[in-house]
N, C-alpha and C positions, 0 to 999 in steps of 0.2 A: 407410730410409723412416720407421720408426716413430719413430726418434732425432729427422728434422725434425718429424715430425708433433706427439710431446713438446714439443719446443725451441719448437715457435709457438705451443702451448697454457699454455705455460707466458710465453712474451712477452705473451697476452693477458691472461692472471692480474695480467701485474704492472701494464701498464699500464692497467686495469682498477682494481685495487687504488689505481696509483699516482693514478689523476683522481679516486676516493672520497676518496682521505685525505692527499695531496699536492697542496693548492692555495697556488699566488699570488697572495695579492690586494695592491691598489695603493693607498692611502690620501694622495692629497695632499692638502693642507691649509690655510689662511690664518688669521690674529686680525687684528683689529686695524686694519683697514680703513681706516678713520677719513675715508672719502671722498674716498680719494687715487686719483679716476679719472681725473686726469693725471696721473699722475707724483708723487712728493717730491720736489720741490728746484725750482729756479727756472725758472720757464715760457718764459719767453724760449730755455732750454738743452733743452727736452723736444720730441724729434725722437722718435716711436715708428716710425714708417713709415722711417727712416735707422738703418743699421745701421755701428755700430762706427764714431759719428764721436765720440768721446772724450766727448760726454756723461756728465755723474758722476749724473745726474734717473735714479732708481729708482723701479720699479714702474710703475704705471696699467694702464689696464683693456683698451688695444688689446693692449700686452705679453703679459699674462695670459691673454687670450684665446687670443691663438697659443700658448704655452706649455703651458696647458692639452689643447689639443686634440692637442698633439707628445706630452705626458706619458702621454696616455690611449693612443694608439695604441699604446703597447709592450706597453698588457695593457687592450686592449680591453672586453673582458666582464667582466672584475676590477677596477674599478677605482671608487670611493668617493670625492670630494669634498666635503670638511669645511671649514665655517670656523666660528670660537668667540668669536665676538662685537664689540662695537663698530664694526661693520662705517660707523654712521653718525659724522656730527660731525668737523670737522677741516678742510671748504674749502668752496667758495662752492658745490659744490653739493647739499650737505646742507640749508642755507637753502631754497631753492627748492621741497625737498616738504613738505606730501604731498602737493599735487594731483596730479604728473605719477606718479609712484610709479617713476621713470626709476631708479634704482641697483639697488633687490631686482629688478626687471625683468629687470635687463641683468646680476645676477648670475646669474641664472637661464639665462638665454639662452647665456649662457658656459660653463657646464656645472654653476653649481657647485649641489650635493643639499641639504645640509641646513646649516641656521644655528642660532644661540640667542641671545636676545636679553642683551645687556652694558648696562653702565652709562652709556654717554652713548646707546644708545638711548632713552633716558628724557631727553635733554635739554631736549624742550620739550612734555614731560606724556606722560602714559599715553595719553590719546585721539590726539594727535600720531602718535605712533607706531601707531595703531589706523589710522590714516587714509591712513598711507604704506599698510600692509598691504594695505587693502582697496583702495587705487590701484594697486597693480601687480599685484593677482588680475586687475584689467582691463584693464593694460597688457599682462599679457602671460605673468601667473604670476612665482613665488616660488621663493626653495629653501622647503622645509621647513622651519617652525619650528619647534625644541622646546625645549620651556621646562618643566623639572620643580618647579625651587621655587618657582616666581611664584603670586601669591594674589589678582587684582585682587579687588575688593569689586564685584558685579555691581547694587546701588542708589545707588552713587557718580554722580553725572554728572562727578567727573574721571577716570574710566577705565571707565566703563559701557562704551564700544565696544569697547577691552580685553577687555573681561569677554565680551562679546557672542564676540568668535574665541576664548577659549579656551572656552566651550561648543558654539561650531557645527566644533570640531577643523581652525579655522585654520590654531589652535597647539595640538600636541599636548606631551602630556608625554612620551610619548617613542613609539619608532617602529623597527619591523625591513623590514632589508634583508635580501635573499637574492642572494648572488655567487656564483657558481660553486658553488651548492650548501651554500656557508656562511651560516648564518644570522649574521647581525649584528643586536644591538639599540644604541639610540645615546639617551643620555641628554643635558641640556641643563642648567646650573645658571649662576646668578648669586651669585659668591661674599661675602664677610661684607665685605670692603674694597670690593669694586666697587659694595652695595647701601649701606652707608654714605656714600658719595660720588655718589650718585642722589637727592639729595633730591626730587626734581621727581617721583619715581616714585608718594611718595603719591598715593591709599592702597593701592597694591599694597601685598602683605605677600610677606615673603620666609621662606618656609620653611627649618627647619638645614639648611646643605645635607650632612654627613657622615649623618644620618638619613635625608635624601632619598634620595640616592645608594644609600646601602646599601643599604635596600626594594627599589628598581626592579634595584639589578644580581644581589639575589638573586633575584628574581621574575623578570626576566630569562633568567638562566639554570635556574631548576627548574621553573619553570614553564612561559614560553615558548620552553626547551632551546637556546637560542642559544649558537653556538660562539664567538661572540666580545662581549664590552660595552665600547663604546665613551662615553666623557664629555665633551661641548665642554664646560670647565671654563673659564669666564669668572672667575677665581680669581687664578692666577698661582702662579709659585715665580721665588724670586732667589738669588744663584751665591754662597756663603757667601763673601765677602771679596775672589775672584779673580773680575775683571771689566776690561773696559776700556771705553773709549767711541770708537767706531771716527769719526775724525777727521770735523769735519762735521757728521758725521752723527748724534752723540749718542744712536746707540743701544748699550744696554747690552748687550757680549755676556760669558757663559760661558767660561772657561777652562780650571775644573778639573771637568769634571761626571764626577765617577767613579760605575763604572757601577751602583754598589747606590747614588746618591742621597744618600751622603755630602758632594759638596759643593754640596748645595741647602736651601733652606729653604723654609716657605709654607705657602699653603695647598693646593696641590695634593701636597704632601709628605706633607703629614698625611692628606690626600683618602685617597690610595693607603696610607698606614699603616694608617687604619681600616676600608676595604671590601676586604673578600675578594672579592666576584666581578668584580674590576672589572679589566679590561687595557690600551687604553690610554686616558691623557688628551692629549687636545688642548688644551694650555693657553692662557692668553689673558691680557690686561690688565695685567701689569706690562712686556710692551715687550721682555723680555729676549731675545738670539737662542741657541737651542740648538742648536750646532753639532750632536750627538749624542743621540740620547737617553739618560736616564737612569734607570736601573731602582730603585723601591719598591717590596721584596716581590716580586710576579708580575705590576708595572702598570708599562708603558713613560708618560714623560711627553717630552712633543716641543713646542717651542715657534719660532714663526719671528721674534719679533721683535715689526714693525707695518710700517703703513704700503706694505706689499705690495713691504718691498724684497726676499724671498726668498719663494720658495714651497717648504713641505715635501713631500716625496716616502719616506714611511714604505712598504718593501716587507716583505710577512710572508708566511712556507710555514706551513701549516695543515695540520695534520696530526692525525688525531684529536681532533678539536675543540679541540685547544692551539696556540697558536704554538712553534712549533720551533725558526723560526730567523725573523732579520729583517736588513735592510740599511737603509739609513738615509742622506737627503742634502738640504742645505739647496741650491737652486736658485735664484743671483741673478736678478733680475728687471730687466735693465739693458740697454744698447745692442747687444746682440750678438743679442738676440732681436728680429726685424720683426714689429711689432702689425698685429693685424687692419685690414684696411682696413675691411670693415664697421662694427666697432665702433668704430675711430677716428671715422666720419666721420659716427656717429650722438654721438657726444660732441662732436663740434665744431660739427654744427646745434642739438645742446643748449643749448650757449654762445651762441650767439647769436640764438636763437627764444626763451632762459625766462630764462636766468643775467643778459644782457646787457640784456631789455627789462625785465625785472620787477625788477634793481636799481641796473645800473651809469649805463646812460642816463638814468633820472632825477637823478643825481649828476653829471650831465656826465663821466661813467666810460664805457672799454670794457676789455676783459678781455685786451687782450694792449699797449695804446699802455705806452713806458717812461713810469715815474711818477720814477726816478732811478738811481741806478745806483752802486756802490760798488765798491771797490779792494781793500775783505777783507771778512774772515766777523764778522759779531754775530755770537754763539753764546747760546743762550739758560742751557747749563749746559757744564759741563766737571769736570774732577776735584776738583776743591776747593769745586763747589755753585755754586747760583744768585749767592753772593753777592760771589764775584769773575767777574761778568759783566758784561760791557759793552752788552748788546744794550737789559739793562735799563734802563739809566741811558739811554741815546739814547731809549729809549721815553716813559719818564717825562718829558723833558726836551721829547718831541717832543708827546705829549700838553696840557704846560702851554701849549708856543706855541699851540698850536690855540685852550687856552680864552684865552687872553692878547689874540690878535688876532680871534678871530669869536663869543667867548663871554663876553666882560663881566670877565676876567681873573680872578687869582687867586692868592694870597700859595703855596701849596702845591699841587703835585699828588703824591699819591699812586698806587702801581702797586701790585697783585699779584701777585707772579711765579705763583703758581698758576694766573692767567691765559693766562701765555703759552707758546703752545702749540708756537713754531717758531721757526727761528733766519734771516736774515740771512744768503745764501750768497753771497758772488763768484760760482760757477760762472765755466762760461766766459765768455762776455760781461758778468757784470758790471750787466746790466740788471734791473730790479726793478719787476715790475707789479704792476697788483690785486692778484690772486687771491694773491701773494707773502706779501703785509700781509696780508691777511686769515687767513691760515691764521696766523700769530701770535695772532691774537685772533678764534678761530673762537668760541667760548663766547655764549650768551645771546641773547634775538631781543626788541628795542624793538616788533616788529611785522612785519605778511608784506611789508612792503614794504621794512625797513631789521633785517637781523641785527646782533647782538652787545647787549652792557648798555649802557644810556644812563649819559652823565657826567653828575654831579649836583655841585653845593655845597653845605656847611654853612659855618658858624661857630663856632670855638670860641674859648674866652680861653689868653689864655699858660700859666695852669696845667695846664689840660687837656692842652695840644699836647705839652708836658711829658711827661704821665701816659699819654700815647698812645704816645709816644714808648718810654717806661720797657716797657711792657707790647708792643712791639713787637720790643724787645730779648728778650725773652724769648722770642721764636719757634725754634723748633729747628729745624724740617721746612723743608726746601727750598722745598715749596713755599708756603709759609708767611711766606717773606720780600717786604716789602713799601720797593721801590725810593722814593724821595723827589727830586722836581726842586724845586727854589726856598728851600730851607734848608739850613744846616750845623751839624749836630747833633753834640755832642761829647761825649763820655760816657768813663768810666772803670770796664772791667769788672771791677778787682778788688772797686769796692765791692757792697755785698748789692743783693739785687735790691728794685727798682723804686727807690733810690735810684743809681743807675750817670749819668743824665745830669746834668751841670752847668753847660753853655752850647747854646743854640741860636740860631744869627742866621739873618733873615730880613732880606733889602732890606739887606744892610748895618748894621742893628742886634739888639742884642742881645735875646732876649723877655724879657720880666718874670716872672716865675713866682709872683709874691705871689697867691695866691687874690683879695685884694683889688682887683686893677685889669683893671677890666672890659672892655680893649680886646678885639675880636674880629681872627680871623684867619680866612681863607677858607682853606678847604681843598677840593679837587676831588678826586672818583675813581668810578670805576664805581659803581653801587647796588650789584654783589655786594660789593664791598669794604667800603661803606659801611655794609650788613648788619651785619659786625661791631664796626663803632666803636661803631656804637648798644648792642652787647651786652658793652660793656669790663667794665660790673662786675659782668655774671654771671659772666665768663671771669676777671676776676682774683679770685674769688672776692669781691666786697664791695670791696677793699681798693684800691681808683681809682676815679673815676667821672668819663664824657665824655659830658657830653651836647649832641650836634648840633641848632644853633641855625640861625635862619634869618638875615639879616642885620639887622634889630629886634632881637635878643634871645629871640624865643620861641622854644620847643622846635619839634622838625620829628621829629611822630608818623608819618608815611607819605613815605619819601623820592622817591617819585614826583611831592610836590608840590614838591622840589627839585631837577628836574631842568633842564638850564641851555637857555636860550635861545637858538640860536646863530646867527638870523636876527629881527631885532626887525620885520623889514619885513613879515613875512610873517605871516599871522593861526594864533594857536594857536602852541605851544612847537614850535620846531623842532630836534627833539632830535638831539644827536652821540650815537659813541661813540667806542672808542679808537683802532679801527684805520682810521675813517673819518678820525680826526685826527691821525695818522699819514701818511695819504696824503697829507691838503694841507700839515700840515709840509712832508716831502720836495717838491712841486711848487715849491714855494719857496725850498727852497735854492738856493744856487748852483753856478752851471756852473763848474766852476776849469779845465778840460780842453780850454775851449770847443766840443764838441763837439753844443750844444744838448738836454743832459738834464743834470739837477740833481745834484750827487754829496754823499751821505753826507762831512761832516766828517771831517777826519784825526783829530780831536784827541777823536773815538769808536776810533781803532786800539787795542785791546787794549795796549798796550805804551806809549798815551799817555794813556789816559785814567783819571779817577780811578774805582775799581773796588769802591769803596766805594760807591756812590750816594747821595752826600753826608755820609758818616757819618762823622768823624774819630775 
C-alpha cells in the first residue's frame, strides 16, 4: 500500500515538475504578404472553397484561414501567430485602403497576433499607412504592431499621424506574451536594405537595427525575465550560392541551410551573430523559402518565403526557460486545403462593393471578365536574371502600343524591371484578367481613383540616347535593368565603359550621335523611371549628361508637367499607366484560336523571342 501511495506521489511530482518546465509552444508564422488575399497565380485558376482540383494558385486568405484555425487546434493554449512584414502592396487590393482598413481587419479576425511594419508598408507615405491603421481599429481591430527602430518626426505633417500611434501605443516597440506560463517578449525591426528601398517613408528615421535589437532583447530578458525573445526581422538572409527557383513560381528557395548557419548570409545572419539574448528570428523581405531552420549561435532563423505560398509551423519544448528541443515544417498553402467560407465570401463582396466600383467600372473593367489568354508562362526572372526574360520585352512592347494608339505616340519606350513585380502564368485555363496585370505593376498610385506611376514623355537628341544608353549598360543589379521597345541598340562589351555602344536605329534609321544635331527623340516611361534619367550625371559621376526636354527644346524641371494625355477629348490630362496599358494592349490582340478572347503572341514564346529586349 505504501509502494502505491509512493509510486502516485511521485507520478504527481513529475508531472507537476513536468507542466512547470516542460512546455509546447506553437509559433506559426507568415512574411511577406504582399496582399495576395486571393491567391498567387491566375484568378481565373483560384478555386479556394474546391478542394484537390489541380489548381497550381497558392495561398490567400480563405485558405489561411482554415489552416490557421486546423494548426492552432493541435495546441490550443500554446500557440503564437507571427508575421514579419510587408504584409501590404502587390494586388488590386492594397490600392483601395485606407478608408475601409479591410486587410489588417481581416488579418486580425483570422487569428493572426502580432505584425511589424516592412518597406512597402510605406509605399504611399507614412500618414497612408497611419490611416489604414486607424481604419481597421474600427473595422474591427488589428494584430499588434511593433515597431522597435522606427522614429517618425511627431511636427512633420507627412507622418504626424504616424507619430500620433506610436505615442498613443498603437504601435508599440515591443510587447510580452504569456503561453502556458512562458513569458515571451517579441521585438519588431525594419532592416538597413528594406529602409533603404522605402523612400516614401520620409521623415521617419530608422534607428541601427543590431543596437536596437540588442537593448530590448537584453532588457527583455533581465529585466522583464522573459524565457523566450522573439524578432519579426523585416531584414532577410539568402542561401550562400545553393538555391533554385521552383518552376513558375520564382521563388528563391534554400538547399544547403546547414544547421550553425554556414550556408546563409544577411542580415539577419549578423542580427543573431551580434545579440546574445535573442532566440528566434522571423525573417522577412528577401523572399527566400527555408525549408528548415537554421541555427546562429543560440538564435533559430525561419523564413517562408512570400506571398502566403507556405505557412511556418516552428514547435519548441521549453524547458527551464531554454528551448530544448524544436521541430520544424513549411506548410503549402494550396488546393488540398478548403478556405473559409466566411472569409471567402467577405473577400468576394470586397471585390465588388470597393475594388470593382472605386476602380475597375470607371475603366469599363470588371475583376474577373478574360482580358486574353496565353499558351505559356512570361516569367519575369529565371536563372540567368531579368535579362534573358521575355515577359519584359512583351511588356515594354505592349506599353509602347498603348502610347502609339491612345497617347500621341513615341519613337522609344522604356521599362524598369524593378517594376515588375509578377510573371505571366498559363495556369490551367490559360485565361488572364485584371487583377492578373496588375499585380505585375502593383507599385505607385496617380491618385485614389487610378493606382500605379503615370507614363510621361521627354525629349532627348541622339547624343544623349546614346549616353543613356552607355550608362544603362552599366547596370548590374537585376533589378536595375531597363527593357527598350522601339530601338536596336548595338554595343560591344569589350570596349571600356561608357564608350561600348556604336549603332542605334530607330524607325529603321540609324541615330546621329554628333552632339551637334539637334533632332529630338521622344522617349516614354513611368515618372519612377524617368526619376533617374533626370539624375544621369549625378549617377555617372559628371562624366554624361541627359537632359529631359519637352517637345520645343526646353528643359522639363517637374516631370509631372510631362505626363502624357491619353484622351484629348476629355478636359484636364488623362493620365495612363503601365499596367492599365497593358490591359488594352492585350484587349486588342487577336483571337488566332477563335475562341472569342485575345491570345498573347507566339513570337513572345521564350524559345522565339528575342531575349535581349532589343539590345544586339
Amino acid at each position: 500500500m505504501k509502494t502505491i501511495k509512493l509510486s502516485f506521489l511521485v507520478f504527481l511530482l513529475f508531472a507537476t515538475f513536468g507542466f512547470l518546465y516542460a512546455q509546447k509552444i506553437t509559433i506559426l508564422h507568415t512574411n511577406d504578404i504582399h496582399s495576395r488575399i486571393n491567391g498567387d497565380g491566375p484568378q481565373a485558376d483560384y478555386t479556394p472553397l474546391i478542394v484537390n482540383n489541380g489548381s497550381k494558385v497558392l495561398g490567400g486568405f480563405a485558405r489561411l484561414a482554415t489552416l490557421l484555425k486546423q494548426q492552432k487546434a493541435k495546441n490550443p493554449d500554446g500557440t503564437l501567430i507571427l508575421d514579419a512584414g510587408d504584409f501590404f502592396m502587390g494586388s488590386l487590393f492594397n490600392p483601395t485602403e485606407p478608408e475601409p482598413g479591410f486587410q489588417l481587419s481581416l488579418m486580425k479576425a483570422m487569428g493572426i497576433q502580432f505584425t511589424t511594419i516592412g518597406n512597402h508598408e510605406f509605399d504611399y507615405g507614412p500618414n497612408a499607412l497611419a490611416e489604414d491603421i486607424i481604419a481597421a481599429k474600427k473595422q474591427g481591430g488589428l494584430p499588434q504592431i511593433i515597431s522597435s527602430n522606427l522614429v517618425p518626426v511627431p511636427g512633420s505633417p507627412k507622418d504626424n499621424k504616424l507619430a500620433k500611434l506610436f505615442e498613443n501605443k498603437t504601435i508599440l516597440p515591443y510587447a510580452i506574451v504569456k503561453i502556458k506560463g512562458i513569458k515571451i517578449g517579441i521585438i519588431g525591426i525594419l532592416g538597413i536594405n528594406a529602409a533603404e528601398v522605402a523612400p516614401l517613408k520620409a521623415p521617419v528615421q530608422v534607428e541601427k537595427q543590431i543596437k536596437t535589437v540588442r537593448k530590448l532583447a537584453k532588457m527583455l530578458k533581465k529585466k522583464k525575465h522573459v524565457d523566450l525573445v522573439i524578432c519579426l526581422s523585416h531584414s532577410g538572409e539568402y542561401p550562400k550560392g545553393s538555391y533554385y527557383y521552383k518552376a513558375g513560381l520564382m521563388t528563391p528557395v534554400a538547399i544547403d541551410g546547414n544547421p550553425d548557419g554556414d550556408g546563409f548570409y544577411g542580415e539577419d545572419v549578423k542580427l543573431a551573430k551580434k545579440v546574445k539574448y535573442l532566440d528566434i528570428i522571423i525573417s522577412a523581405h528577401t523572399h527566400v523559402v527555408v525549408p528548415q531552420p537554421f541555427k546562429v549561435r543560440n538564435t533559430l532563423i525561419v523564413q517562408t518565403g512570400a506571398f502566403l505560398h507556405y505557412l511556418g509551423r516552428l514547435d519548441i519544448i521549453m524547458k527551464n526557460g531554454k528551448i530544448a528541443s524544436y521541430h520544424y515544417k513549411l506548410i503549402p498553402i494550396n488546393d488540398k486545403i478548403k478556405g473559409n467560407i466566411k472569409v471567402n465570401t467577405e473577400i468576394n463582396t470586397y471585390i465588388h462593393q470597393v475594388i470593382e466600383k472605386k476602380f475597375l467600372q470607371p475603366l469599363h473593367l470588371t475583376y474577373t471578365e478574360p482580358i486574353a489568354e496565353t499558351s505559356f508562362n512570361l516569367l519575369k526572372h529565371n536563372k540567368n536574371g531579368y535579362q534573358h526574360t521575355d515577359l519584359g520585352v512583351f511588356l515594354a512592347d505592349a506599353t509602347r502600343n498603348y502610347v502609339n494608339t491612345s497617347g500621341g505616340g513615341t519613337d522609344v519606350e522604356l521599362l524598369a524591371s524593378g517594376t515588375v513585380r509578377d510573371n505571366i502564368l498559363k495556369g490551367k485555363t490559360g485565361i488572364i484578367t485584371v487583377p492578373d496585370i496588375f499585380r505585375i505593376f502593383p507599385l505607385g498610385r496617380v491618385s485614389d481613383s487610378l493606382p500605379g506611376y503615370p507614363l510621361a514623355r521627354i525629349y532627348i537628341t541622339g547624343h544623349e540616347l546614346k549616353n543613356l544608353m552607355e550608362v544603362l549598360l552599366l547596370a548590374k543589379g537585376d533589378d536595375s535593368y531597363v527593357f527598350v521597345s522601339g530601338m536596336k541598340v548595338y554595343y560591344n562589351p569589350k570596349k571600356i565603359m561608357l564608350h561600348k555602344v556604336y549603332k542605334i536605329i530607330i524607325n529603321g534609321k540609324p541615330v546621329d550621335f554628333s552632339k551637334k544635331d539637334p533632332k529630338l527623340y521622344s522617349v516614354t516611361a513611368d515618372t519612377y523611371l524617368l526619376s533617374f534619367i533626370g539624375r544621369v550625371k549625378k549617377l555617372s559621376f559628371g562624366l554624361v549628361s541627359v537632359v529631359p526636354k519637352f517637345k520645343n527644346g526646353k528643359p522639363i524641371h517637374n516631370f509631372n508637367n510631362a505626363l502624357i494625355d491619353f484622351n484629348k477629348n476629355k478636359k484636364g490630362v488623362q493620365i495612363g499607366t503601365e499596367w492599365l496599358g497593358v490591359v488594352r494592349y492585350m484587349q486588342h490582340l487577336k483571337d488566332t484560336n477563335g475562341d472569342g478572347i485575345p491570345d498573347i503572341p507566339l513570337r513572345y514564346k521564350p524559345a522565339l523571342s528575342n531575349r535581349i529586349a532589343g539590345r544586339k
